[in-house]
N, C-alpha and C positions, 0 to 999 in steps of 0.2 A: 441413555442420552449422551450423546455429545457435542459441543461447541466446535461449531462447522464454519469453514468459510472456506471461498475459492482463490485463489491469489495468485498471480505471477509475481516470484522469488528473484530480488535483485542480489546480485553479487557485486557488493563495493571494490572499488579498484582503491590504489592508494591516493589515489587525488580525492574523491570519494572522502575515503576515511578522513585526510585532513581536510576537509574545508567542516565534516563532520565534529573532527576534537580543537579545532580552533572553533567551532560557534560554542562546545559544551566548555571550554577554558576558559572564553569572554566572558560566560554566562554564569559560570562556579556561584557567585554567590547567591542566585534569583533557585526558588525554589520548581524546580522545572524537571518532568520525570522522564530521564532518556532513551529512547528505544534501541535497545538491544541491536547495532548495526548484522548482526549473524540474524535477525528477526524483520530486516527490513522486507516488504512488499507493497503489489499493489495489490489489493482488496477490486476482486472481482464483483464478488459477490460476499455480505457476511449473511450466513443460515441462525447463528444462534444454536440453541439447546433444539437437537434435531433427534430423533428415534432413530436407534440402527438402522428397523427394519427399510427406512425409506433411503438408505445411503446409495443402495446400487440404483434406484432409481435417478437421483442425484447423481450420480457417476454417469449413468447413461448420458441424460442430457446434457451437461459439460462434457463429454466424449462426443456428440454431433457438435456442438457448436465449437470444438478446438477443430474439428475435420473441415470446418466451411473455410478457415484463415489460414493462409500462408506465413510462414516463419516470418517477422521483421525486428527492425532496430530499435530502440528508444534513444533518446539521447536527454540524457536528466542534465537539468542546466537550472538554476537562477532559484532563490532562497524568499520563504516568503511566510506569511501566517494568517490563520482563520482565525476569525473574530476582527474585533474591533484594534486600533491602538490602543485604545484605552482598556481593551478589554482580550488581550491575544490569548486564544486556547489551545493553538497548536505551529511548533514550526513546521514547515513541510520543502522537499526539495521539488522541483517542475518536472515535469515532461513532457518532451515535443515529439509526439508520437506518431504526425500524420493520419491517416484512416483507418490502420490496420486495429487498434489500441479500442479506438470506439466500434468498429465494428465489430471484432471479439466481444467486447462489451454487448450490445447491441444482442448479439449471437446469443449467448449465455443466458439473459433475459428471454427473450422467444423461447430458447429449449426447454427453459425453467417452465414456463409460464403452463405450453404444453402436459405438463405432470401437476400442475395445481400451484405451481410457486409463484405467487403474485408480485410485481416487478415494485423497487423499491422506489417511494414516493422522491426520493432528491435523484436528481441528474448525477449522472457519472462522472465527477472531474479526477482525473486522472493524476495522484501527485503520492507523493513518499511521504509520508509521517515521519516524523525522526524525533519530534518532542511534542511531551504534552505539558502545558504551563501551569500549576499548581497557585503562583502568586508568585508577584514581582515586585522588589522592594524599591527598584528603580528605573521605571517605565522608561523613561526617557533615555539611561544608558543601554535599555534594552533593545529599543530600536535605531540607537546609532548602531549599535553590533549589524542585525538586520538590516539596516540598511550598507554595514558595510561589504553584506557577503551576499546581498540581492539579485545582481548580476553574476551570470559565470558560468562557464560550461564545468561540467561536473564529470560525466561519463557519457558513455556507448554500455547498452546492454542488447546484446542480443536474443530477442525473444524467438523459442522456439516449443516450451511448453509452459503450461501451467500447471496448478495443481489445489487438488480438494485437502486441507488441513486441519486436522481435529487441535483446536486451541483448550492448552490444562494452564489454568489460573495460579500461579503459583506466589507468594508473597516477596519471592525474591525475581520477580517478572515473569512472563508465559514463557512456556514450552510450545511447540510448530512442530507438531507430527505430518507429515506428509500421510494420507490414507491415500491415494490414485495419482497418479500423474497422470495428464492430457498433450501429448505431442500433436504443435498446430500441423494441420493440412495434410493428413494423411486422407 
């Protein structure tokens, strides 16, 4: 068995990384578990604890549906978090990705669905994880920070492949093996 997901792999640039180490420097004291910037993506798809034997099938169809999309840009802009104020579970960076973003989305789902992988119950929204929030000793400092880094263009990524990644749980944060790459639009 292996812990499987599909993802397209962001590469931070150095605007990226600081507005990145100025929200984890604000934040130093709130106990908040940082995602490894070399581990940043987007989550196409997560599979879970998957059986070898079904990988090349899984490979298959993420190999159709990177063929249906043409290469495009993302452009990650503005700082934001899920859950409540009162109750924030994750920071996350935006993306404004036009159509190409949800319709590889979209793609990926169908191919899957084809081989038996039934499509995941929440909607797609499209955004970077960078922290997950443990507990906060000062809610209201928290979200002046958040609110001061909410706005802002971040980068340009240029999307041209994805790829299927075996995730190893490791105490000192995950490891991201690449098993397939998928180059869009061939």
């Amino acid at each position: 068995m292996k812990r499987l997901f599909a993802a397209i792999k962001i590469h931070p640039t150095k605007v990226f990384t600081a507005q990145y180490l100025s929200l984890k420097k604000s934040l130093a004291d709130e106990k908040i578990r940082w995602v490894n910037p070399d581990n940043i993506h987007i989550t196409l798809k997560f599979f879970g604890e998957t059986a070898e034997h079904h990988i090349s099938n899984i490979a298959d169809a993420l190999r159709a549906a990177a063929d249906t999309v043409p290469a495009f840009t993302l452009d990650l802009k503005n700082t934001g978090i899920f859950g409540s104020s009162y109750n924030p579970r994750v920071i996350w960076f935006g993306i404004d990705a036009g159509n190409e973003l949800q319709l590889l989305s979209e793609n990926v789902f169908l191919e899957l669905e084809k081989i038996g992988i039934e499509h995941d119950r929440q909607n797609f929204v499209p955004h970077l994880t960078i922290a997950r929030i443990k507990y906060l000793k000062d809610k209201k400092h928290f979200q002046q920070i958040i609110d001061q880094h909410k706005e802002g263009f971040i980068q340009k990524e240029e999307v041209n492949e994805f790829h299927l990644f075996e995730s190893i749980l490791r105490p000192q944060g995950p490891l991201y093996n690449v098993i397939k790459s998928f180059p869009l639009g061939n």
